[in-house]
Backbone as CSV, one residue per row, in Angstrom:
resi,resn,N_x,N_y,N_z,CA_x,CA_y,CA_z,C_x,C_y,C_z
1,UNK,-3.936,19.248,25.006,-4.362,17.960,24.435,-4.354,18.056,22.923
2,UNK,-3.691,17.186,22.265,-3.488,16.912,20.939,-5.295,16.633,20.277
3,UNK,-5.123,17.457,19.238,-6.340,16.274,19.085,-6.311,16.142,16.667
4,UNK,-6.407,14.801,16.819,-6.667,14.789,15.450,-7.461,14.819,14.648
5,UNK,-7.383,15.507,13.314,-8.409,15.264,12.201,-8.623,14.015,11.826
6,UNK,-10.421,13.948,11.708,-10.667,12.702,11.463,-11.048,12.517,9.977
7,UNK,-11.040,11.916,9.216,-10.740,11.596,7.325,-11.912,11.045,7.346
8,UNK,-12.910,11.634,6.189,-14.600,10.362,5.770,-13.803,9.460,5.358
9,UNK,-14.928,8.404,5.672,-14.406,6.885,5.396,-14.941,7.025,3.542
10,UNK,-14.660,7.390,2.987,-14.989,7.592,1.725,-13.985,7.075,0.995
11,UNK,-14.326,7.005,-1.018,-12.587,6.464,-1.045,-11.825,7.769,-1.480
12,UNK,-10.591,7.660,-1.302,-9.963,8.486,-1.319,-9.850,9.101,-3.013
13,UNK,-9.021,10.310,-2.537,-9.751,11.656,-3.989,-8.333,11.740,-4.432
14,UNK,-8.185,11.387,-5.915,-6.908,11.288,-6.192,-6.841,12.005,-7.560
15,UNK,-5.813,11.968,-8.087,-6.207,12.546,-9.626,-6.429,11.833,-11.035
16,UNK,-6.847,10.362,-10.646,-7.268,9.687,-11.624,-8.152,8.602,-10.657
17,UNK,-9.365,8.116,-10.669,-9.832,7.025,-10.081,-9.246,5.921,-9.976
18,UNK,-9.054,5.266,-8.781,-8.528,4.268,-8.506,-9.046,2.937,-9.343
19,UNK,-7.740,2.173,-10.135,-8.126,0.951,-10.723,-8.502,0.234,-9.865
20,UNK,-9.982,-0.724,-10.523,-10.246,-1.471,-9.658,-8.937,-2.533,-10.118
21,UNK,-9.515,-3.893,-9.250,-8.931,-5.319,-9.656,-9.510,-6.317,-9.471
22,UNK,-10.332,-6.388,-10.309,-11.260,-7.217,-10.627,-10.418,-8.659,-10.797
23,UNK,-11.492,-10.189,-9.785,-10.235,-11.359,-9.846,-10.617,-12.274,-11.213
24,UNK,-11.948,-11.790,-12.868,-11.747,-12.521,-13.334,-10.291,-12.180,-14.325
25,UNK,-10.097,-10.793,-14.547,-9.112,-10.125,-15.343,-7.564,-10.384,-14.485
26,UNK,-7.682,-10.985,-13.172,-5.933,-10.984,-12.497,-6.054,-12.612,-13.026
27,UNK,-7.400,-13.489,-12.713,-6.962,-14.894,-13.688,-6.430,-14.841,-15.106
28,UNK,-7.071,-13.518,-15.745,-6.283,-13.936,-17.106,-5.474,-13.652,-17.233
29,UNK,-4.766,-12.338,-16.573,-3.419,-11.846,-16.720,-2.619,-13.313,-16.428
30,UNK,-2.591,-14.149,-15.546,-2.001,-14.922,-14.963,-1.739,-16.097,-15.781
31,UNK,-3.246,-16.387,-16.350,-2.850,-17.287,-17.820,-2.085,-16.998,-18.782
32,UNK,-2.107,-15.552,-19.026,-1.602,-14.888,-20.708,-0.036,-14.924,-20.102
33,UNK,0.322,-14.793,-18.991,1.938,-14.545,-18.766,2.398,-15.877,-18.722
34,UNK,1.573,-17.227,-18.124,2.569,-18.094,-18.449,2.801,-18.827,-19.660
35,UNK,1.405,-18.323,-20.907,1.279,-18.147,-21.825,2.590,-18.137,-22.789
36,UNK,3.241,-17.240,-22.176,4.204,-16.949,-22.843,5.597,-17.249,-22.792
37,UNK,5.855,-18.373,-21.636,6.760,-18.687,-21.242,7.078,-20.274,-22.525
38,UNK,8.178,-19.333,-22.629,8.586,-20.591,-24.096,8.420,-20.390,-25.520
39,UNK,8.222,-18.831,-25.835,7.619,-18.274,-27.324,8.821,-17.908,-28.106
40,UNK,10.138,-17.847,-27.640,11.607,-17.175,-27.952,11.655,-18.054,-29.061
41,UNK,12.834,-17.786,-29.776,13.312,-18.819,-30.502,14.478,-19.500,-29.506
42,UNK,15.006,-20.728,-30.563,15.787,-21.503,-29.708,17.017,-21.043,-30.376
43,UNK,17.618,-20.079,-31.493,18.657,-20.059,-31.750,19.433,-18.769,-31.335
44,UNK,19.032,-17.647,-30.357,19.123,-16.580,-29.645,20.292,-17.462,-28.465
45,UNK,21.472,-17.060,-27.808,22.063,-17.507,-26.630,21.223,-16.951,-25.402
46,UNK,21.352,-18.038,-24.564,20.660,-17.810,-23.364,21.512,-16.214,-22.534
47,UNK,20.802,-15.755,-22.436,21.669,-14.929,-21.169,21.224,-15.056,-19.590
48,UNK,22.194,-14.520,-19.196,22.624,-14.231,-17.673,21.461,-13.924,-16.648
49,UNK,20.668,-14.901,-15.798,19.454,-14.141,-15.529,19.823,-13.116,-14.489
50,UNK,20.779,-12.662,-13.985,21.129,-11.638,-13.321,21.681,-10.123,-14.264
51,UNK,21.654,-10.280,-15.492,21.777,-9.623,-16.428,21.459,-8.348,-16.383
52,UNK,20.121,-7.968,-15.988,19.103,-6.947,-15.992,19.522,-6.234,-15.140
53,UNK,20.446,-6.551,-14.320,20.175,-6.021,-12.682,21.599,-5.282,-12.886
54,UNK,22.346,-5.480,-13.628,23.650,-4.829,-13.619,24.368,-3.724,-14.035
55,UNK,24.650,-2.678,-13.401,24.424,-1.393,-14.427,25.568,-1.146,-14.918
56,UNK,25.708,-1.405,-16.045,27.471,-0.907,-16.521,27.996,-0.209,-15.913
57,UNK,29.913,-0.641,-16.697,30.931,-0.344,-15.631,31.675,0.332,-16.569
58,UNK,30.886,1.743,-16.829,31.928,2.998,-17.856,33.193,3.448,-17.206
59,UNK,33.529,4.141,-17.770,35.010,4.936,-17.433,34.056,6.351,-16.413
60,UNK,33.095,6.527,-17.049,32.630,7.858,-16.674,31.137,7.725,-15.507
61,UNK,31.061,6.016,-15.004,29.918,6.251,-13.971,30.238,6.753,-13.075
62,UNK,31.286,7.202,-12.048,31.185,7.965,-11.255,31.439,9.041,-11.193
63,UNK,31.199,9.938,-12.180,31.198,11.309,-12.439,30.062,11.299,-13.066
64,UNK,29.400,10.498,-13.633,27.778,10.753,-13.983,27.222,10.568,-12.665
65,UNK,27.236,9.868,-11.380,26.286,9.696,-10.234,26.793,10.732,-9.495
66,UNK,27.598,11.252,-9.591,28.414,12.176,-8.500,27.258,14.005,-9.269
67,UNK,27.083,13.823,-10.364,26.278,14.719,-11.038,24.860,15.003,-11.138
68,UNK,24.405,13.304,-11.280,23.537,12.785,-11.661,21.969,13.357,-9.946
69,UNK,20.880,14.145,-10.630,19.861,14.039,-9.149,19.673,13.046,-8.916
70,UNK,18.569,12.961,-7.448,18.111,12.641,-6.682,16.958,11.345,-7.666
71,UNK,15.871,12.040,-8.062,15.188,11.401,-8.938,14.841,11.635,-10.009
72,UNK,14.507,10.353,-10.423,14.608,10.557,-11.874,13.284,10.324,-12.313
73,UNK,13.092,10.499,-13.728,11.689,9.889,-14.564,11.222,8.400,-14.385
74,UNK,10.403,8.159,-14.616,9.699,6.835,-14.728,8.997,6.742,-15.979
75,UNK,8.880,5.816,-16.851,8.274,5.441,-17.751,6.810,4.795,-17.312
76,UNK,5.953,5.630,-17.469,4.701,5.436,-16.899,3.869,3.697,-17.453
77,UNK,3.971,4.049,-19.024,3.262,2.809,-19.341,4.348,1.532,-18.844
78,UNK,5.410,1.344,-18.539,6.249,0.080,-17.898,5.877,0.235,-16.399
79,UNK,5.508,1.322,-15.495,5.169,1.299,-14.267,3.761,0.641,-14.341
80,UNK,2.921,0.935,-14.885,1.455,0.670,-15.128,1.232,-0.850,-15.454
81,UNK,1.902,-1.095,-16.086,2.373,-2.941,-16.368,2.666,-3.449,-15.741
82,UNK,3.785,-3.134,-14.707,4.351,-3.797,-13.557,3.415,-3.734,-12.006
83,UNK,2.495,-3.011,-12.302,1.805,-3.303,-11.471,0.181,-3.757,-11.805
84,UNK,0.112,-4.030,-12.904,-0.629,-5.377,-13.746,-0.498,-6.845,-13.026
85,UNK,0.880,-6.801,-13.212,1.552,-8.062,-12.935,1.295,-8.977,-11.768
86,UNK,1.450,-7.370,-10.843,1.262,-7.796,-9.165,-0.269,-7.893,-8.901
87,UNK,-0.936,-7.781,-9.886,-2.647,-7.958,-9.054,-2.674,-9.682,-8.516
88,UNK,-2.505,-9.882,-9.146,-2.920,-11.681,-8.534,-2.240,-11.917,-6.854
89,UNK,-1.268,-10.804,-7.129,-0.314,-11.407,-5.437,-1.327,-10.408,-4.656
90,UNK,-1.714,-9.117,-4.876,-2.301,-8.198,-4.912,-3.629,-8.533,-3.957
91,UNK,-4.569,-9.326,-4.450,-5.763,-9.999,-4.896,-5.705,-11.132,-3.540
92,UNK,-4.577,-11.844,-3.779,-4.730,-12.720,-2.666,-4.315,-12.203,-1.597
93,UNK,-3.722,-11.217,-1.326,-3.502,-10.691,0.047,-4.895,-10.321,0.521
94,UNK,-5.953,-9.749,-0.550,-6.867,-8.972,0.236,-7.721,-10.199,0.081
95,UNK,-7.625,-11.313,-0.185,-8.366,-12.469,0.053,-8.311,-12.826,1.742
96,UNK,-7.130,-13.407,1.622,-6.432,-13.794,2.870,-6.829,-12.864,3.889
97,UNK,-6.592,-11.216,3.905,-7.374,-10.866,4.916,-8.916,-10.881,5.042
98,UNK,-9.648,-11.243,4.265,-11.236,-11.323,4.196,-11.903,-12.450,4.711
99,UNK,-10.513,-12.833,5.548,-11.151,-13.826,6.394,-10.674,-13.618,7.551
100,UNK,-10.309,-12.800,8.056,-10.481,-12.561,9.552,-11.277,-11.284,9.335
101,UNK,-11.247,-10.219,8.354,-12.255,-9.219,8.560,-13.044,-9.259,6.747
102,UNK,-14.392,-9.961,7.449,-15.358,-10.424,6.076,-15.325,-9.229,5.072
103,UNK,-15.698,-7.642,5.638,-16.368,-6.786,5.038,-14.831,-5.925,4.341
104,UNK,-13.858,-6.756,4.821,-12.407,-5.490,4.105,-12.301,-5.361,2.775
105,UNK,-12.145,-3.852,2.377,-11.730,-3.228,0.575,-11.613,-1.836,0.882
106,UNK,-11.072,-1.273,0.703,-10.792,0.429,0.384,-10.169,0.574,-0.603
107,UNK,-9.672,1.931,-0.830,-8.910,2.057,-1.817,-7.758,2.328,-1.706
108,UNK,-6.244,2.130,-2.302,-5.205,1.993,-1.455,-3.894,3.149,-2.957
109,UNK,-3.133,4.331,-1.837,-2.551,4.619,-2.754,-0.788,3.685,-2.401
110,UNK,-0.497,3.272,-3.709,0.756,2.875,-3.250,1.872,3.612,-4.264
111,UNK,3.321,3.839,-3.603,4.159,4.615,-4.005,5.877,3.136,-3.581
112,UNK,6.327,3.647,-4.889,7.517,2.320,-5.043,8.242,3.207,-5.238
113,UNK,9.426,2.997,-4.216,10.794,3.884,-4.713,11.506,2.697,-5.457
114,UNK,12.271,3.117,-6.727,12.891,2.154,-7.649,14.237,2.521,-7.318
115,UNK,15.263,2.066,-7.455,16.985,1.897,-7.764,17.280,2.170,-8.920
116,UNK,18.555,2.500,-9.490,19.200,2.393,-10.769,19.488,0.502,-11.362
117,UNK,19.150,-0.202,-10.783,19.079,-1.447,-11.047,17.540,-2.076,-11.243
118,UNK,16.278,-1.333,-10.933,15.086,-2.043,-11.256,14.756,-2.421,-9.645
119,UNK,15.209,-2.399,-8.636,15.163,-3.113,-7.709,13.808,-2.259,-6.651
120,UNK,13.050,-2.594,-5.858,12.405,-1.409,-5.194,12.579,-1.111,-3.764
121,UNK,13.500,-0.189,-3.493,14.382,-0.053,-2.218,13.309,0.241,-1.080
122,UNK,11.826,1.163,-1.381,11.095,1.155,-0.265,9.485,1.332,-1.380
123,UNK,8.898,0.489,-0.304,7.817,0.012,-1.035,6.219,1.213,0.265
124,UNK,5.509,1.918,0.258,4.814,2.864,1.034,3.069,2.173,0.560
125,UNK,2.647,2.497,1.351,0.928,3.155,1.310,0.897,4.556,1.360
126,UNK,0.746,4.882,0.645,0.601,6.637,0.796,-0.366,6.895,1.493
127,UNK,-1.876,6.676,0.983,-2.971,6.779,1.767,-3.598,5.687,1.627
128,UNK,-4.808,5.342,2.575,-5.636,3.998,2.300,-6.681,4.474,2.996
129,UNK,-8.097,3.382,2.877,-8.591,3.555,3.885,-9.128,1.987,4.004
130,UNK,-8.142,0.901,3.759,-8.235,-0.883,3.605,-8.415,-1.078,4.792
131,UNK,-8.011,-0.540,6.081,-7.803,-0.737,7.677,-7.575,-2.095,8.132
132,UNK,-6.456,-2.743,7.388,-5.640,-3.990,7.778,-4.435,-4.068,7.658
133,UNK,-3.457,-3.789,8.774,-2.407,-3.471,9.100,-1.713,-5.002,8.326
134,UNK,-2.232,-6.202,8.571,-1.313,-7.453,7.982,-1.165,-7.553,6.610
135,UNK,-2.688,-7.463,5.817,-3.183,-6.811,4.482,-1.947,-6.329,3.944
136,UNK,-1.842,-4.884,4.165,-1.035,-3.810,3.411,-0.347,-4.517,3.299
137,UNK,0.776,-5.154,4.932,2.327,-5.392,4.771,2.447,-6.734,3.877
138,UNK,1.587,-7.565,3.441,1.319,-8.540,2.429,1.566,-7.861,1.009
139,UNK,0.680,-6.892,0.803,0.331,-6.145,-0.527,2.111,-5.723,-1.056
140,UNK,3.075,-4.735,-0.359,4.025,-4.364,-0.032,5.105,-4.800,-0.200
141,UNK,5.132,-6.330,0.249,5.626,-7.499,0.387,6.087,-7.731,-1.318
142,UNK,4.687,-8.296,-1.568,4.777,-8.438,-3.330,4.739,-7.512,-4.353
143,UNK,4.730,-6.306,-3.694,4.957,-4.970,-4.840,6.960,-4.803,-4.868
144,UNK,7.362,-5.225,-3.849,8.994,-5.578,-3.318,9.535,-6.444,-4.043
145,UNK,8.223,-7.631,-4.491,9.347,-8.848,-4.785,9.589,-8.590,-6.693
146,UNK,8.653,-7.599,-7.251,8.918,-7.272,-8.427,9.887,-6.410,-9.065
147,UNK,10.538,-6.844,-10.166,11.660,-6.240,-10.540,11.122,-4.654,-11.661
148,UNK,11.300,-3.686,-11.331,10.403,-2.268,-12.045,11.353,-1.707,-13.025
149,UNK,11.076,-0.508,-14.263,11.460,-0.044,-14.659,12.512,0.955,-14.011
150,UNK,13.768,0.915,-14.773,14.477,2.008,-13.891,14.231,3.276,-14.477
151,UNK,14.790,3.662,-13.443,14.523,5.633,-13.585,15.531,6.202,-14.294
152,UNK,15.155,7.076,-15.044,15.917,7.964,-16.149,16.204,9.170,-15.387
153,UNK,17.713,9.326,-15.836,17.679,10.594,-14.980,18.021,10.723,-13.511
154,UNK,17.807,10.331,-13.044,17.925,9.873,-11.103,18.267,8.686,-10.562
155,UNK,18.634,8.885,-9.705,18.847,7.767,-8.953,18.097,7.226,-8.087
156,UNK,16.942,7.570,-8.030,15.139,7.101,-7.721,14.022,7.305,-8.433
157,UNK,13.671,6.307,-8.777,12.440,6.839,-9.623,11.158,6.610,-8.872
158,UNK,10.193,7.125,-8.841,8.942,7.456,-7.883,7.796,6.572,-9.004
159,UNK,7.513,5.252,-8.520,6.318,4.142,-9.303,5.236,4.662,-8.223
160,UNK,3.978,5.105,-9.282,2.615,5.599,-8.197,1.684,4.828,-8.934
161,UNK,0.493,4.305,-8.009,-0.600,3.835,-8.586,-1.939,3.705,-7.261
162,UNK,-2.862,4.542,-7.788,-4.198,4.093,-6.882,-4.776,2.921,-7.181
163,UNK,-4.900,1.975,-6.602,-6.067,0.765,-6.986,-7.214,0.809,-5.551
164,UNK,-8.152,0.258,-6.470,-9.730,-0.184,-5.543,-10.040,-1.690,-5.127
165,UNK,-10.036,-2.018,-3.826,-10.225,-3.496,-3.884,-11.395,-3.361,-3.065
166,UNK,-12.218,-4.050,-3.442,-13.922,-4.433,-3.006,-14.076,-5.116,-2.144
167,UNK,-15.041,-5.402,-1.607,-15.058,-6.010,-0.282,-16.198,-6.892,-1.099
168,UNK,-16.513,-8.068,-0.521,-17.644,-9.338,-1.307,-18.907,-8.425,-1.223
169,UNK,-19.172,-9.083,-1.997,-20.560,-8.316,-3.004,-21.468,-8.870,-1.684
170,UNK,-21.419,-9.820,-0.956,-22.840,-10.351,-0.452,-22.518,-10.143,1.212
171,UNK,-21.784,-9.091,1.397,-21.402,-8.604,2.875,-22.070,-7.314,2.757
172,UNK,-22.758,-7.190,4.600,-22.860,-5.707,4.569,-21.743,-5.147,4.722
173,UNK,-21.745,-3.827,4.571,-20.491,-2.751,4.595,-20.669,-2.597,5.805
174,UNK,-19.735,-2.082,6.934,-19.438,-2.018,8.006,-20.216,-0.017,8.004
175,UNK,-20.510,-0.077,8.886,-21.041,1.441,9.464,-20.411,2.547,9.280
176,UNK,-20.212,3.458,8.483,-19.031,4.763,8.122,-19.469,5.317,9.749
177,UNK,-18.232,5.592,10.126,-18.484,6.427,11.364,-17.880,7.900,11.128
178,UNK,-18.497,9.290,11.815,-18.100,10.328,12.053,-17.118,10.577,13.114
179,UNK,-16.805,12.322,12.983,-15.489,12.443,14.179,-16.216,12.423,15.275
180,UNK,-18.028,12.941,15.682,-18.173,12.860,17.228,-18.320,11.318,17.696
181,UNK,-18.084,10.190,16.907,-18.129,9.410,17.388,-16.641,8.341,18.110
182,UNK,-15.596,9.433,17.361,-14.497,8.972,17.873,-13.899,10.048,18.691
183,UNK,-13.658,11.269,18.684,-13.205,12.335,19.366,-12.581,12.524,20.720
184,UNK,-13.569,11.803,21.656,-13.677,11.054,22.721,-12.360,10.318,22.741
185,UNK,-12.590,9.284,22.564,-11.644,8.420,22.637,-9.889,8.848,21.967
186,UNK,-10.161,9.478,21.185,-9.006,9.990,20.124,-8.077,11.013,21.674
187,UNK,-8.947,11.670,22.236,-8.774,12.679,23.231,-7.252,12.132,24.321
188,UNK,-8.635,10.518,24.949,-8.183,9.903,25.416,-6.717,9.151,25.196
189,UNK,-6.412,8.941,23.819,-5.110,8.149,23.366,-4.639,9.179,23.328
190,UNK,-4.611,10.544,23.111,-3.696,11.941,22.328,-1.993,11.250,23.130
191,UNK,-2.152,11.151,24.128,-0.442,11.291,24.624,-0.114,9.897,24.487
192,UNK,-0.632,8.715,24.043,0.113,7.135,23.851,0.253,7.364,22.347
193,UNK,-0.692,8.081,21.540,-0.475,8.293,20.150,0.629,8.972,19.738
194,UNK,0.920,10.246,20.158,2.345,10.823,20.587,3.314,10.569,20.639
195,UNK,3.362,9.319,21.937,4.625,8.546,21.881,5.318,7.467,21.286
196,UNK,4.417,7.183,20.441,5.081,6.580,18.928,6.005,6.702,18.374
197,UNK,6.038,8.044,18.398,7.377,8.598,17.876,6.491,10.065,16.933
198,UNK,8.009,10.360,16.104,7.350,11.715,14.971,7.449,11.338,13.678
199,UNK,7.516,11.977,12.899,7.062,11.638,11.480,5.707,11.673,10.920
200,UNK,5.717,10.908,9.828,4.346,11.097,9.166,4.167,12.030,8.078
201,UNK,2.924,12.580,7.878,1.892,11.775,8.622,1.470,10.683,8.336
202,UNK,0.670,9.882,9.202,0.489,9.012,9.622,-1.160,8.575,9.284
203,UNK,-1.857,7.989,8.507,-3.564,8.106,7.937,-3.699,6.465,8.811
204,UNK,-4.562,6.469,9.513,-5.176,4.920,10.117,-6.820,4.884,9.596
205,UNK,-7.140,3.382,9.712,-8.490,3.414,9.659,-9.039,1.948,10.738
206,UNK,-9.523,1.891,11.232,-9.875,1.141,12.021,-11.202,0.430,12.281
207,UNK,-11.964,-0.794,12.017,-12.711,-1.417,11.950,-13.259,-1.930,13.556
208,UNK,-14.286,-0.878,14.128,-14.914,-1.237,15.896,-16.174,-2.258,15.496
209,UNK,-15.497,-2.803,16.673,-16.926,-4.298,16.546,-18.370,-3.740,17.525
210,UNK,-18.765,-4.337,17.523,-20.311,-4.077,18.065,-20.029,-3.820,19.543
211,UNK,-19.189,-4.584,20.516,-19.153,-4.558,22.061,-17.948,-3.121,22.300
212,UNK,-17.614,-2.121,20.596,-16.841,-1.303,21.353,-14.931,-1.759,20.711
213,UNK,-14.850,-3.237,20.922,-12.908,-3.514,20.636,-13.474,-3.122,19.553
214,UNK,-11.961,-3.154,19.137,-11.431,-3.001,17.612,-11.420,-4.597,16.774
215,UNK,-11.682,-4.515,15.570,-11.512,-5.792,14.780,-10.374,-5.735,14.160
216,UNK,-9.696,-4.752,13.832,-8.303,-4.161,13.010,-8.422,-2.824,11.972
217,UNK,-6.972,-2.696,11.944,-6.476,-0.920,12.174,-5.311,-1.417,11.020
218,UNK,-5.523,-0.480,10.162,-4.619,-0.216,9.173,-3.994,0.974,9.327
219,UNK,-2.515,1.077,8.778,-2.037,2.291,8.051,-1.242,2.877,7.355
220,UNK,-1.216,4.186,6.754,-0.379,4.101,5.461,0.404,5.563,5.403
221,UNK,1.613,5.503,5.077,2.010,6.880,5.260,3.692,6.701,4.403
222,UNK,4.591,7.582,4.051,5.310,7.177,2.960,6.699,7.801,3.580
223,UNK,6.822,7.573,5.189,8.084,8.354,5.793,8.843,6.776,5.775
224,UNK,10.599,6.695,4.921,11.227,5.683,4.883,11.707,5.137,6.667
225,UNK,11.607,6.539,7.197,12.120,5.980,8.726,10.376,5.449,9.671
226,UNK,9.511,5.509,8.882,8.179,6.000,10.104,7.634,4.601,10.214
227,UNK,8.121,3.238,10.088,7.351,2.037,10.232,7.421,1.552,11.341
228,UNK,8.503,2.062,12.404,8.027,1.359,13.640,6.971,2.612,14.649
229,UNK,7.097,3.716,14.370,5.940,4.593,14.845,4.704,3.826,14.423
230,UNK,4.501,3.710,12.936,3.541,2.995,12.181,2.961,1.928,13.066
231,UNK,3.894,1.429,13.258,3.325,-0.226,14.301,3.129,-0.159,15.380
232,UNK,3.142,1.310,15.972,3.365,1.318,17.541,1.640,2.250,17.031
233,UNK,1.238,2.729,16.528,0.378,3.354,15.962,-1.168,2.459,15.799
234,UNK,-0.465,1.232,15.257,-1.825,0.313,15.385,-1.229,-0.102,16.456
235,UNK,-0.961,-0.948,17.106,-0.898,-1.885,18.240,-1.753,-0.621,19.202
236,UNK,-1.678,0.901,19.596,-2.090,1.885,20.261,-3.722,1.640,19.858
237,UNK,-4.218,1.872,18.734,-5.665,2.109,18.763,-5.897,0.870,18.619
238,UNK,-5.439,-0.883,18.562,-5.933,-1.964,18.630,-6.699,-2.139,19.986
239,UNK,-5.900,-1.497,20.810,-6.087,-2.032,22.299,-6.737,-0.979,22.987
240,UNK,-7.494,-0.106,21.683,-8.629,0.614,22.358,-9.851,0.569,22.613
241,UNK,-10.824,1.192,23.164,-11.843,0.654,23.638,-13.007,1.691,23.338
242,UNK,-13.772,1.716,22.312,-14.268,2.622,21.467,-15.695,2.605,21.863
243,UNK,-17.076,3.432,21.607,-18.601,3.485,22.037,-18.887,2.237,21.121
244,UNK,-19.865,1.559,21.092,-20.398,0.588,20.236,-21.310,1.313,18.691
245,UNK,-20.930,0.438,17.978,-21.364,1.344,16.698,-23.295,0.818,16.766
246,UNK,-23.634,0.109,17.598,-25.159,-0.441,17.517,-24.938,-2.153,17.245
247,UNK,-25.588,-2.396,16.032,-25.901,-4.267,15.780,-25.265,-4.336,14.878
248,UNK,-24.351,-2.967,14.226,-23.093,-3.972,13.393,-21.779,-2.897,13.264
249,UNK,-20.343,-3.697,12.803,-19.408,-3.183,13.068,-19.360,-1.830,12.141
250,UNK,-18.787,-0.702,12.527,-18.160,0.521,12.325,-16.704,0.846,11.477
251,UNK,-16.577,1.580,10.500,-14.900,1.662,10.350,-14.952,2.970,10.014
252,UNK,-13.734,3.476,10.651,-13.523,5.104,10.742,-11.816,5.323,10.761
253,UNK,-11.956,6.343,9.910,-10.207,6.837,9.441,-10.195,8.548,10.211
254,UNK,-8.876,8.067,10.580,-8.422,9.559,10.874,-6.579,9.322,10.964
255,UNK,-6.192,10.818,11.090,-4.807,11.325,10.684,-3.993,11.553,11.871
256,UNK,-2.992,10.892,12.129,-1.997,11.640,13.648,-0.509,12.190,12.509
């Protein structure tokens, strides 16, 4: 019998504290950018808005990519900006889920693979412990639809950033649960968890309601092939059937 390590529901330990995102500072970002729409001069020629995206056509690019690694540098302060940008899309995802689960916020690591064009070919949760599977793929969604600094050097550049999103100030926090309280049950799934597939790993966190179901199951893990394991992963512990945490809901993370 398989059995997994279970993760404190704590926030996760990274090497810089996770930015929060606070929603009066994503309103102003949001003002100051359209702020600025219209500050150019008018005697500059318009260019090409596909412009950015195009990577010159030397005599010598394909003997520079044929040379050229795997990945490359990232310009940290343009990564750090660009994901400035995305708090407001950011913000409303974890709105939107705070209404089917009142008490949701963890802290969430996310990792952007970039292109030689700016483009972001795979967008990850590294780790989390948000435990809203719709959430993330929202968050993800709009970290995708932004155009990033390209990578120097490589032909991937690796965009990282921890952020903290809070759960409403005037909710209780849901019950941190331990491993003897899931173990049991974990025991019980070992061989449907399994057959998910391989890869990973694989970090879930899962929110049990008072009668025992689940309220929802997040998760985050940074394998480009591992998203339908991923989904077969929650749909598995959704439709599980857990001890009751007492008179209010429970959320507990662990690793397959």
């Amino acid at each position: 019998m398989t059995m997994f390590p279970v993760l404190a529901t704590s926030p996760l330990t990274t090497s810089a504290s996770p930015t929060r995102a606070p929603r009066a500072l994503l309103g102003a970002l949001l003002t100051g950018l359209f702020g600025l729409v219209g500050c150019g001069g008018s005697d500059k020629p318009a260019e090409s808005p596909n412009s950015e995206w195009v990577v010159e056509d030397d005599t010598d690019t394909h003997e520079e990519l044929d040379v050229m690694q795997e990945f490359g540098g990232m310009n940290q302060e343009k990564v750090d900006r660009t994901f400035k940008k995305a708090y407001p899309a950011l913000a409303q995802c974890l709105m939107e889920g705070q209404r089917r689960v009142k008490f949701l916020g963890g802290d969430v690591q996310f990792l952007v693979k970039v292109d030689m064009t700016g483009k972001a070919r795979h967008a990850h949760i590294e780790e989390s412990n948000l435990g809203d599977y719709e959430t993330e793929q929202c968050m993800l969604d709009a970290l995708k639809s932004h155009r990033w600094p390209k990578p120097v050097g490589g032909r991937i550049g690796l965009a990282r950033s921890s952020i903290g999103f809070d759960p409403p100030s005037d909710v209780r926090p849901p019950v941190a649960w331990s491993d003897q309280d899931i173990q049991r049950v974990l025991g019980t799934l070992s061989s449907d968890l399994s057959a998910c597939g391989g890869g990973g790993p694989f970090f879930l966190t899962a929110y049990v309601k008072t009668n025992g179901g689940v309220l929802s199951v997040g998760v985050a893990h940074s394998d480009e092939q591992g998203d339908a394991t991923a989904r077969c992963l929650v749909e598995t512990v959704k439709n599980a059937t857990f001890g009751s945490p007492g008179s209010w809901p429970a959320k507990v993370s662990f690793r397959r």
